[in-house]
VOPAKOL-277622 format. One record per residue: y, z, x of N, C-alpha, C, O in turn; residue in three letters. Coordinates in steps of 0.001 Angstrom, whole numbers, plus 500000, padded with zeros to 6 digits. Last residue first. Layout:
YZXYZXYZXYZXala...
***
This chain:
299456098270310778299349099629310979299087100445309865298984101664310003unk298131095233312096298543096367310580298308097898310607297259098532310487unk298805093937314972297751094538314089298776094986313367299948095139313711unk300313090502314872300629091946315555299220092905314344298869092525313227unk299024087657315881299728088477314744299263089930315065298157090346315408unk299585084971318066299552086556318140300157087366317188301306087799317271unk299476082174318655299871083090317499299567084397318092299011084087319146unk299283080250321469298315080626320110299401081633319796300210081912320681unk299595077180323720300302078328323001299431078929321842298806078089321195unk298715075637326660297919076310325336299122077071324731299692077718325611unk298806073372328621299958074574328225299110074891326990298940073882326306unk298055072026331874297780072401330616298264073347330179298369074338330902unk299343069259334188299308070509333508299094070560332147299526069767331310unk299381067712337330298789067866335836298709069134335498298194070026336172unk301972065899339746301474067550338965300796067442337234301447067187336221unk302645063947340045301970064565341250301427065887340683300618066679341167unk303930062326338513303214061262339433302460062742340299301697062464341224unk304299064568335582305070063453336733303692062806337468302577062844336947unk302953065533334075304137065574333657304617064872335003305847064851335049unk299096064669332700300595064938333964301635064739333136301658064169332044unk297787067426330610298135066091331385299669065890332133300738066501332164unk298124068547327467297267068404328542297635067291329417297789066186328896unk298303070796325220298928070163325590298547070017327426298623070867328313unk297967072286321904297662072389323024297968070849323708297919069840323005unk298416075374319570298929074272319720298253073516321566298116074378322434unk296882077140316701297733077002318087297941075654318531297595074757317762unk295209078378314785296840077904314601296831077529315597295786077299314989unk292721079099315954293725079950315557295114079724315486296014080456315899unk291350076712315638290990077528314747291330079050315261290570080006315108unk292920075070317811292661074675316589292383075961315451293158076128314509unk291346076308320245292938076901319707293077076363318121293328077193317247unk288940075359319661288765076748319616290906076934319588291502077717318848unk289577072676320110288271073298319285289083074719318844289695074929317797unk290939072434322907291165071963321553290445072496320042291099072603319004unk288218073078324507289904073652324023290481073791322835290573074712322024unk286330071212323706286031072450323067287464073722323149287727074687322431unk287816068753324563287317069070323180287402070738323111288313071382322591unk287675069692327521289215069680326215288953069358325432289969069435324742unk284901069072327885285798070940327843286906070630327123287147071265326096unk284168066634327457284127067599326540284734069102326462284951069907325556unk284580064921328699285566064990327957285822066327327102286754066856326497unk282620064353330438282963063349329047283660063743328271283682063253327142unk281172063714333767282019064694332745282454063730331523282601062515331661unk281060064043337184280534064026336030281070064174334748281651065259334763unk284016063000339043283232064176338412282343063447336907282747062712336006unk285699061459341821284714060660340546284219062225340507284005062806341571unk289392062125342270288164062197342367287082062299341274287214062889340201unk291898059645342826290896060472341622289675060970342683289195060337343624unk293764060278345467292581059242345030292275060230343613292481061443343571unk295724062438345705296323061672345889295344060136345565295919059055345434unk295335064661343241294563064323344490295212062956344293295310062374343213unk297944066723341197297207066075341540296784065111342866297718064747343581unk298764069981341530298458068930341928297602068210341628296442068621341651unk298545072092338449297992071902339547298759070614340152299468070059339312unk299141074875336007299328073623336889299236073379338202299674074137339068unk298743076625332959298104075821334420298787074591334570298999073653333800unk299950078913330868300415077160331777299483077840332793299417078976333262unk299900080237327447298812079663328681299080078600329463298698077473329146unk301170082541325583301161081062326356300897081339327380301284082216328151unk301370083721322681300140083741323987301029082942324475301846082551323641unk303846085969320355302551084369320621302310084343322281303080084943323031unk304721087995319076305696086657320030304794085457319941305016084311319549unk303447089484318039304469088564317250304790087525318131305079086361317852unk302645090775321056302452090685318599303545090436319152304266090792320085unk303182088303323628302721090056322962302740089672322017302828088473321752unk303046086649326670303308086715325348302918088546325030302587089505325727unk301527084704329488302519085339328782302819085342327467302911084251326904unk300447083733332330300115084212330805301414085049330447302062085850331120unk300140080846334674301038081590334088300528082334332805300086081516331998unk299017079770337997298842080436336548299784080737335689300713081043336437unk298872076662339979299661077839339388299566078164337974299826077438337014unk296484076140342596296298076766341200298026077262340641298340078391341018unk296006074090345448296192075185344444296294075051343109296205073976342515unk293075071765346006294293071900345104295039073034344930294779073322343762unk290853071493346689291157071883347176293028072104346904293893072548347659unk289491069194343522289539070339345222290311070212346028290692069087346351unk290746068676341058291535068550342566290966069136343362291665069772344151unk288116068353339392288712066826339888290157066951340703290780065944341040unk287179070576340021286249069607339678286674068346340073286095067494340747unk289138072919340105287859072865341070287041071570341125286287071376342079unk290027072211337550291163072092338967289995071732340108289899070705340780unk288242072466335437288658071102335781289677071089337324289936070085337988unk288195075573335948286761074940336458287235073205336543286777072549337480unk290591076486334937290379076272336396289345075658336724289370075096337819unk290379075050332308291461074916333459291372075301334335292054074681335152unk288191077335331504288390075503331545289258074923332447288797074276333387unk289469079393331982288319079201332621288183077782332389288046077088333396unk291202079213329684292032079728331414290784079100332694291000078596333795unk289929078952327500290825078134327873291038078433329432290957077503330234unk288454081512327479287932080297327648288891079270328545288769078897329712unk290484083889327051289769083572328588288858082532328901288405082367330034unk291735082787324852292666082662326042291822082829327372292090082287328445unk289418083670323038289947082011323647291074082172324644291096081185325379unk289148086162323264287926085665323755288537083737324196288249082957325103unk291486086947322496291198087465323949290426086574324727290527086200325896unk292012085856319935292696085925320530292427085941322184292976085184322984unk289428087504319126289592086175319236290786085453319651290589084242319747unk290581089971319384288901089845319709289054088106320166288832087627321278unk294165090813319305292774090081318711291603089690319282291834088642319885unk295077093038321763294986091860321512293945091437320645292793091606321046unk295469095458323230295192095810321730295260093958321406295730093865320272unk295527095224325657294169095941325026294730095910324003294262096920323478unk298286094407326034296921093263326383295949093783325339295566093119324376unk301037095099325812300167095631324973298465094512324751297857094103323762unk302419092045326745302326093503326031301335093776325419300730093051324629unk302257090659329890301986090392328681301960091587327796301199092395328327unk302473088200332205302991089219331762302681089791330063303019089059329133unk301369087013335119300784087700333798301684088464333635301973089340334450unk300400084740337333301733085671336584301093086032335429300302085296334839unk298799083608340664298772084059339196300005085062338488300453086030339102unk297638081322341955298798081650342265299068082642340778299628082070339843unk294845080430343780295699080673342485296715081276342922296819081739344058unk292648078190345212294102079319345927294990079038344355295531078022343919unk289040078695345682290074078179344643291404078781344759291444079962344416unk287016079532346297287370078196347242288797077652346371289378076568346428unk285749081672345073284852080077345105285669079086345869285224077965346117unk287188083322344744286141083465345846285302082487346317284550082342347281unk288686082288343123289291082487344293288298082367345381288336081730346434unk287336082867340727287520081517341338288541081436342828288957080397343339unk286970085716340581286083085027340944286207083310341639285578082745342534unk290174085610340290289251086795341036287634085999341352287330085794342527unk290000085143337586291022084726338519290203084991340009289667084027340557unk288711086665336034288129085432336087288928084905337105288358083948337628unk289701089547336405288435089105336878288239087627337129287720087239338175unk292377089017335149292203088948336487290524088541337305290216087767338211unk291248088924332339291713087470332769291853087511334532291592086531335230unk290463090886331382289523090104331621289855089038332980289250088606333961unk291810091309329353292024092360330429291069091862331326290850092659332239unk291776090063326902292776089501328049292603090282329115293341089960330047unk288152089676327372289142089686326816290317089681327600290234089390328793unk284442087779326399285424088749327229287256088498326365287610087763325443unk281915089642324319283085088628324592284582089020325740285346089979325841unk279060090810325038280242091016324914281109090300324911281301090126326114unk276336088968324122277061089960325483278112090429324838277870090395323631unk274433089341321032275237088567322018276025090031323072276183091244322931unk270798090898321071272571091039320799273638090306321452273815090673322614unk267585088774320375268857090040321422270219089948320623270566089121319780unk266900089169317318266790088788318380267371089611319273267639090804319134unk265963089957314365265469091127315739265680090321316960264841090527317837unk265783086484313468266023087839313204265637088756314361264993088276315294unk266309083635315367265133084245314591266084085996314431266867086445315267unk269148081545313975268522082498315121267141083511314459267077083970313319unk267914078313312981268131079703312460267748080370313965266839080132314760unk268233074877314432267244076432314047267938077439313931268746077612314843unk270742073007314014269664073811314896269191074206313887269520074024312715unk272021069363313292271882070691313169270584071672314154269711071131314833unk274408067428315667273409068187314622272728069231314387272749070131315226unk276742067273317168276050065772316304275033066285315561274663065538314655unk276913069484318685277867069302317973277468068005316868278024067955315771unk274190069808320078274715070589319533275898070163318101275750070452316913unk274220066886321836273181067134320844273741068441319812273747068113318626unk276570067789323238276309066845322372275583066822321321275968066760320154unk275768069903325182276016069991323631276979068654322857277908068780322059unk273377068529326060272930069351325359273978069437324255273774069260323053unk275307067087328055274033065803326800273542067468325488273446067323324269unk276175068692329124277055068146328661276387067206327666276906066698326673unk274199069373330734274306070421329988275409069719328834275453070223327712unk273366067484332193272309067931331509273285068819330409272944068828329226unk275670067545334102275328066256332924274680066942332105275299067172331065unk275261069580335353276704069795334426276024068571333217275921068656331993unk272924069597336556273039070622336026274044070253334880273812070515333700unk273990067626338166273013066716337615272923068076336198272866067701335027unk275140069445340207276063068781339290275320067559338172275990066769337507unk273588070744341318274390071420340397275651070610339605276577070918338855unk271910068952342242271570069657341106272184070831340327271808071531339387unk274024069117344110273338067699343577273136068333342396274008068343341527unk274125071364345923275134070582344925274719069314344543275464068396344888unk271499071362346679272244072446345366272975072186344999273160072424343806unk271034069622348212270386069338347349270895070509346143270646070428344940unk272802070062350213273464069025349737272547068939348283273035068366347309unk271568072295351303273248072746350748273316071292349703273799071379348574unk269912071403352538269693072449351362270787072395350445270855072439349216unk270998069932354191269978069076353655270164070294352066270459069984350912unk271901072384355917272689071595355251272220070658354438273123070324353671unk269572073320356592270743074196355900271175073142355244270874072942354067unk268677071144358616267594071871357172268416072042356166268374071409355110unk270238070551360380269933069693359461269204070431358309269319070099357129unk272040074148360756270629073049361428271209071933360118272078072140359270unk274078075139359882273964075365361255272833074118361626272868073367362601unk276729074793357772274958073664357720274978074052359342275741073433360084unk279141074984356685277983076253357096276943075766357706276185076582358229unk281014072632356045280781073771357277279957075389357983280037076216358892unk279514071034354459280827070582355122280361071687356660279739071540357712unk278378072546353072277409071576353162278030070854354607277392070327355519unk279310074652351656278624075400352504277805074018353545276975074222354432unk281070073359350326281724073748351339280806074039352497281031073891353698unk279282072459347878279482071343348931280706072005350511281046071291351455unk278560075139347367277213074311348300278470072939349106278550072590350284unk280644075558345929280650076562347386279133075450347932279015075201349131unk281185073453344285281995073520345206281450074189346314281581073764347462unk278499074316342610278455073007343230279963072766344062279935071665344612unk279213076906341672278150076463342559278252075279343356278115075244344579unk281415076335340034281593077096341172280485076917342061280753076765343252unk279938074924338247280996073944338890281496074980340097281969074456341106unk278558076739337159277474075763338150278761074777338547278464073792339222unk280578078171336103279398079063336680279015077489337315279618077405338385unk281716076514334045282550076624334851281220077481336564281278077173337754unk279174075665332070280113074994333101281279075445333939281819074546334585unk278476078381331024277369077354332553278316076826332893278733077171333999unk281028078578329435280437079499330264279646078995331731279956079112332917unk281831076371328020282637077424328984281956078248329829282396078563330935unk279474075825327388280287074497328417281087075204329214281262075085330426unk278777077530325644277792077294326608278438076355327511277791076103328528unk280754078102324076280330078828324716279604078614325704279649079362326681unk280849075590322402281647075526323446281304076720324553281493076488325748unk278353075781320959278536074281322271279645075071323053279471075248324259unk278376077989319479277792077808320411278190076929321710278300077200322905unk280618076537317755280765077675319011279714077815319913279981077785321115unk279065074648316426280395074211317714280843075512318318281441075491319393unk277169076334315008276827075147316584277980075050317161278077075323318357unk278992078072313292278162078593314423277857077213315406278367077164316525unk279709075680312333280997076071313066279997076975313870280009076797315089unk276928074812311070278086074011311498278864074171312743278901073462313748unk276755076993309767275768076600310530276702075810311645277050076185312765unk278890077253307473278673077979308375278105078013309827278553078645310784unk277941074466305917279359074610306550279635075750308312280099075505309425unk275853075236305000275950074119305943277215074290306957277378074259308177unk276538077172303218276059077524304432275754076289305373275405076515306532unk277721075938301442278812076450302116277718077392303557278144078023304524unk275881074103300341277595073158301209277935074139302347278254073873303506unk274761076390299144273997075195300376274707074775301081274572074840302303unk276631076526297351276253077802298177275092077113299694274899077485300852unk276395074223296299277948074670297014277220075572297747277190075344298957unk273796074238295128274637073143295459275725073281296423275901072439297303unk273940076467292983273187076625294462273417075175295568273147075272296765unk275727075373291159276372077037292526275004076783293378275127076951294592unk275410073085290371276205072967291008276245074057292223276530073974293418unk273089074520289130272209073310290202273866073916290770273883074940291452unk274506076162287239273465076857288094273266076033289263273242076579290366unk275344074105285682276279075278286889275929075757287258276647076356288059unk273032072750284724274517072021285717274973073305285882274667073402287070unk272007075174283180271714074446283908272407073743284919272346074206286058unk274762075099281234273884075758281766273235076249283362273581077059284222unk274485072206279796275228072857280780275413074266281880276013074355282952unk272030072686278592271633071477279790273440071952280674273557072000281898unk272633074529276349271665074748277715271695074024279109271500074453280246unk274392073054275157274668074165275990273610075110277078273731075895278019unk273152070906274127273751070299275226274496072069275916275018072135277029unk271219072198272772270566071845273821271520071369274830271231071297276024unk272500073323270902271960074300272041271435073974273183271179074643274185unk273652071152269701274101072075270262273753072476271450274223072271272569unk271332069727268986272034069080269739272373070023270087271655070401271012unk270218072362266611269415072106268371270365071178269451270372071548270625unk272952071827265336272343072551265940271321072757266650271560073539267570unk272697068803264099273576069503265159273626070673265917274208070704267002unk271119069009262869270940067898263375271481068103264681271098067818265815unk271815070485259872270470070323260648270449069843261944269460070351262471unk274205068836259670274273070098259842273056070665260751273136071129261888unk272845066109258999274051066125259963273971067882260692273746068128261877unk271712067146256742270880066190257839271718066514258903271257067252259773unk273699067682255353272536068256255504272248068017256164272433068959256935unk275419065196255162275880066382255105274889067252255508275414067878256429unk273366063774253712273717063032255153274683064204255656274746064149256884unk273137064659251007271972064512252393272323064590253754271808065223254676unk275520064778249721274554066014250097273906065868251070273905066666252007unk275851062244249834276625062841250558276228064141251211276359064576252355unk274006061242248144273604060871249281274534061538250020274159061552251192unk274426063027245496273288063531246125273014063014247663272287063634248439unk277049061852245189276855063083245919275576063550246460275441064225247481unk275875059143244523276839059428245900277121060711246091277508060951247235unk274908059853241998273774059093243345274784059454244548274335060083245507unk275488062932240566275399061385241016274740061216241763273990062024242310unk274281065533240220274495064543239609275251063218239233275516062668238164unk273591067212242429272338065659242042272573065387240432271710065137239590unk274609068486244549274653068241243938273988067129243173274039066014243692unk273084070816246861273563069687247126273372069782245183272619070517244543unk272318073715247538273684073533247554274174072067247958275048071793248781unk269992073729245877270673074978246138272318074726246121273203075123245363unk268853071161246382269380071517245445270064073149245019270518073477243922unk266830072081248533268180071422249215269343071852248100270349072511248363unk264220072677247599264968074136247843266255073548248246267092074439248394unk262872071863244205263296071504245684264174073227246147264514074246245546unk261190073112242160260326072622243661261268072383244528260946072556245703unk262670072864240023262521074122240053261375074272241743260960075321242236unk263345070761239899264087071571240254264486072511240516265520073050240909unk261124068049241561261707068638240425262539070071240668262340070543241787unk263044066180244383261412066837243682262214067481242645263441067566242613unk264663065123245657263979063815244928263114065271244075262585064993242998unk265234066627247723266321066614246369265389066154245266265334066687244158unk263125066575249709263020067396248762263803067808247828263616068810247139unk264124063405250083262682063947249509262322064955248954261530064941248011unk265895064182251731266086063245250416265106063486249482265263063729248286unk265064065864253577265921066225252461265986065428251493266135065867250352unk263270063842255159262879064603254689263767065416253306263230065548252207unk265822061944255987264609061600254650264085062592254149264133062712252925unk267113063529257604267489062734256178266636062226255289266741062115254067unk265382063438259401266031064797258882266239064498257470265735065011256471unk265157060914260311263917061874259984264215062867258873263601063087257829unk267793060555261363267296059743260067265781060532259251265496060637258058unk267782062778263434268977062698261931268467062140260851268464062630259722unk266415061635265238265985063172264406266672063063263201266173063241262090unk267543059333265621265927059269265039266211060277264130266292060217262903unk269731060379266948270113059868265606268791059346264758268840059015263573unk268389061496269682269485062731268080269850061648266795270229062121265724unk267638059727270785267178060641270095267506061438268750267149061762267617unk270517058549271338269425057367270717268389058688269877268316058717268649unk271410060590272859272205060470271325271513059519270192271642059492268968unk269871060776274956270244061863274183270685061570272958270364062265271994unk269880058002275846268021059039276124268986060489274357268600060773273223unk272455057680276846271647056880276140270534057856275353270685058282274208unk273142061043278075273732059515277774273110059078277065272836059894276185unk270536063043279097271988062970278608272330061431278189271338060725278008unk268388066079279301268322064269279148270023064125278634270601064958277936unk267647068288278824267224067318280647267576066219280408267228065273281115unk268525069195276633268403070402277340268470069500278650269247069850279538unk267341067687274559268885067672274880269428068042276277270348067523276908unk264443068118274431264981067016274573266131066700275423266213065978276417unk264989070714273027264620070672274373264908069498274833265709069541275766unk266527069985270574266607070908271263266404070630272645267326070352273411unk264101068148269416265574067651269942266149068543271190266261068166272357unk262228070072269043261916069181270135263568068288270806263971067982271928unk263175070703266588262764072148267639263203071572269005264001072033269820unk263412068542265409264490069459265743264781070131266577265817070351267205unk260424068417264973261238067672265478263039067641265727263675066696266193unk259787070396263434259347070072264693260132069454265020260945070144265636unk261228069597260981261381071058261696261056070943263148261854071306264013unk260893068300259012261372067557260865261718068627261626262353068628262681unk258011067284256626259417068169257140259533067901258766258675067475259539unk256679064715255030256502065314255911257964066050256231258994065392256083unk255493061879253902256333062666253235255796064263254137254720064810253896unk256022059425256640255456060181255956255597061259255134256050062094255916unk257790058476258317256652057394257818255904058061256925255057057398256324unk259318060192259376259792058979259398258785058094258025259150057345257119unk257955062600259672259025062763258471259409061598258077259808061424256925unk255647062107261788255374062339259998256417062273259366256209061853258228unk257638060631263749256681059932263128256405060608261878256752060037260845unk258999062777265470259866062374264184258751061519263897258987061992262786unk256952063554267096257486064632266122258147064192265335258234064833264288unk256451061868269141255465062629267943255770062871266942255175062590265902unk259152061863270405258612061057269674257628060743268681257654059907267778unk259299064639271361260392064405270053259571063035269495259306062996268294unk257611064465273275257036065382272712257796064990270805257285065019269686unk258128062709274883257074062413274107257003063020273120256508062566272089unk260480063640275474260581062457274987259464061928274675259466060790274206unk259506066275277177260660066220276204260378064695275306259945064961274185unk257221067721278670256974066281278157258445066361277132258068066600275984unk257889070198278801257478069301279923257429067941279695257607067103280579unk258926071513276981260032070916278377259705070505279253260328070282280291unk257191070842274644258053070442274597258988070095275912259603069045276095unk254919071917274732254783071310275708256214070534275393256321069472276007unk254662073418272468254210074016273471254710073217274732254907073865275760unk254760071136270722255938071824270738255542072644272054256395072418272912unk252546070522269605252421069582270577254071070106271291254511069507272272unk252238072022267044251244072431268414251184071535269838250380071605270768unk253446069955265454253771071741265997253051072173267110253587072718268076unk252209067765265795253582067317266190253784069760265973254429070476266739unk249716068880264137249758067917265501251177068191266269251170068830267321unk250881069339261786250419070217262454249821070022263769249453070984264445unk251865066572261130252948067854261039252246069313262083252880070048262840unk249565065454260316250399065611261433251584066136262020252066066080263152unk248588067301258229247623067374259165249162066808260367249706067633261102unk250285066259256592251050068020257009250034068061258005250330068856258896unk250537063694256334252223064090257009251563065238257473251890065591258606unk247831063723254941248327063010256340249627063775256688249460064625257563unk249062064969252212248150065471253091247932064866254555247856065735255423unk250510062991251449251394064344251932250226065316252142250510066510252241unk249325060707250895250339060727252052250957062022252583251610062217253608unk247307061533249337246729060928250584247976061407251531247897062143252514unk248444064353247339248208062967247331247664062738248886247599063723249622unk247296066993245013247640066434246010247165064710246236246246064042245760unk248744068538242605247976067422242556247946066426243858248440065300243827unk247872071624240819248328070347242079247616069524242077246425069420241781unk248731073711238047247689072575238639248331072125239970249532072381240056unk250526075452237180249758075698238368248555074992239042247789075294239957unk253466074685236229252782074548236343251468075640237526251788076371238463unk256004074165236174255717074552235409254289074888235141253906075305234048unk255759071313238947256565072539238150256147072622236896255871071590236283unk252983071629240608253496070819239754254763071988238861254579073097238358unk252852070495244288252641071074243630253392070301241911253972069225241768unk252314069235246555251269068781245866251478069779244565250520069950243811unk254765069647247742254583068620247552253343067955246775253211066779246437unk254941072399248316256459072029247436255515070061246974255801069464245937unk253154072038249922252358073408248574253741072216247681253514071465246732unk254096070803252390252496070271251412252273070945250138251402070585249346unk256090073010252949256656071466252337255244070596251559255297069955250509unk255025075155253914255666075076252891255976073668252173256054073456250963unk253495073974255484252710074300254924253542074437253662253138074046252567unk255384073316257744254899072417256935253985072768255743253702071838254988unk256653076149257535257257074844257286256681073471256855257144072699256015unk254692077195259366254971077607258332255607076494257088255071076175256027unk254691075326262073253737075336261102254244075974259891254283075094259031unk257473075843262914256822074638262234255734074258261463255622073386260601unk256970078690263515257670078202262470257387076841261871257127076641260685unk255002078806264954255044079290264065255854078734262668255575078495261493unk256648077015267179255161076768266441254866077112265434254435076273264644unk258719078982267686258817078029266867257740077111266437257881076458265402unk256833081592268455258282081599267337258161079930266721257671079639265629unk256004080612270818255040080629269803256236080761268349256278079955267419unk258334079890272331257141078726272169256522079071270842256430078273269909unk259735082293272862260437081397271930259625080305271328259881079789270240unk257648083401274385257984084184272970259043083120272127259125083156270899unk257956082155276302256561082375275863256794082848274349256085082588273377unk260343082369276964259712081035277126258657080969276230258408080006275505unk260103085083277942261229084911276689260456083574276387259795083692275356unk258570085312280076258487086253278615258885085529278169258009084822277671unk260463084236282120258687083484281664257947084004279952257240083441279115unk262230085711282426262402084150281542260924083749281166260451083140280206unk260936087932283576261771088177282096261933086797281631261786086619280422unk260160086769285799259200087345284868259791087415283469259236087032282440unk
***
């Protein structure tokens, strides 16, 4: 509202002015020193009718910039006429337009400028107003006067206009970055999402699809049961693809805004956590072997907690996936200052076994130690044992 004022109030200001201006320059031009006759002529009645065209065509100066200046230097160019307007118009001109477009302009206005002053040195002496502070008695000061004048004139709307149009550029640039930098945000929200959702469903429907294929092996009392059993682990592992194309789609592009007033995320889990998750994969068919030693667990970083119980849950949901029936050996250990470390190691199955899968949980490992310093390290160390070693930072709280 306050720029729309000011816009409005600078428009009529310089209309005003241009008109004033020309009116002054038709009286300086039909007039006679010493006199109170005039004697107006054809050409300096044309200039001030278009003089008063080229002011009222100023309104529309930042919409039309390069029409508007082109109007506007015609009466001073071709006609004994003032470039007030056309100054005004440089101004704005300057303001959206740069390189070629800007300086081709600004040297019209100049020559405009220059005539007009020449014109009012040229008048008698007690009519011009330049003769104030140009000298006219030579020819090379009076042209020094001009082009000195003109220049001065000439440079000030350039000015304002190339300090407006900068302006402008740091305004576009900050909403420019401030866009970058919520892209940016959006971004790292999706790749958490993705991994949340791989860590989470995927280890949850890779426990499913072991206990159906146990329940498929040795629970199946009738053909029915077991027909059942075989169709839950099917679709619990058609489940993993599906979910593994999702965050694909996740990490390759962008989502939707969470709508506002949604639900509240769960809780993130933490190191005190870590037996539970042990604890469940046991129940699923999984023989861990677990060591934990670790100081002062409950006071561990949020994020600290929340990736050491990803990671641990990745590594066991890949043991369950491609060694069934494999034990498990756990290891956690660390405190502040010291730093986390995370060993799983398993056997490996004397055949591969074929699992759905693309790679993506040790992406999202990798992912998530990445963005707390840490370091990570995956794969066999001999012909019979694969192991994953996570190490992360642990900076002690500030007391």
């Amino acid at each position: 509202m306050g720029r729309s004022v000011l816009g409005v109030v600078c428009t009529v200001l310089a209309v005003a002015a241009s008109l004033v201006s020309g009116i002054a320059n038709v009286s300086l031009e039909v007039s006679v020193a010493g006199s109170d006759d005039i004697h107006p002529s054809a050409g300096a009645l044309l200039g001030w009718v278009l003089g008063i065209g080229a002011a009222v065509m100023l309104v529309w100066r930042h919409r039309w910039p390069l029409v508007v200046t082109g109007i506007a230097i015609v009466p001073p160019l071709l006609l004994r006429a003032d470039s007030l307007a056309a100054l005004i118009a440089l101004a704005a001109l300057t303001t959206y337009f740069t390189g070629w477009w800007r300086w081709s302009a600004a040297t019209l206005v100049f020559a405009a400028t220059g005539l007009a002053v020449w014109r009012d040195v040229g008048r008698d002496a007690e009519l011009s107003i330049s003769e104030a502070w140009i000298s006219t008695e030579t020819t090379g000061a009076v042209l020094t006067g001009v082009i000195l004048t003109a220049a001065v004139y000439t440079a000030i709307p350039l000015t304002v206009g190339i300090v407006r149009h900068s302006f402008a550029e740091t305004r576009r640039r900050s909403v420019e970055q401030a866009a970058l930098r919520d892209q940016v945000a959006r971004r790292e929200e999706q790749a958490r999402i993705a991994r949340e959702m791989h860590d989470v469903l995927g280890h949850r429907l890779s426990l499913l699809s072991l206990q159906a294929g146990a329940l498929e092996v040795t629970g199946g009392t009738t053909p029915d049961a077991a027909e059942a059993a075989k169709t839950v682990r099917t679709t619990a592992r058609q489940s993993l693809d599906d979910l593994r194309q999702v965050i694909g789609v996740l990490r390759g592009s962008g989502f939707p805004d969470r709508p506002g007033g949604g639900p509240a995320e769960p809780p993130q889990p933490t190191l005190t956590d870590l037996p539970d998750l042990v604890t469940g994969a046991r129940q699923a068919g999984l023989a861990v072997n677990l060591t934990v030693l670790l100081d002062q667990a409950a006071t561990a970083p949020a994020p600290l907690g929340t990736a050491a119980y990803r990671i641990l849950q990745e590594a066991l949901t890949n043991v369950l996936r491609h060694a069934p029936g494999a034990p498990a050996e756990v290891s956690v250990r660390g405190g502040p200052g010291a730093g986390l470390l995370i060993e799983v190691a398993n056997a490996l199955p004397p055949h591969p076994v074929p699992s759905p899968g693309s790679g993506t949980g040790l992406t999202g490992v990798n992912e998530r130690i990445s963005l707390l310093g840490g370091t990570l390290a995956a794969g066999p160390v001999d012909e019979r044992t694969f192991v994953l070693r996570a190490s992360l930072p642990w900076v002690p709280a500030a007391h």
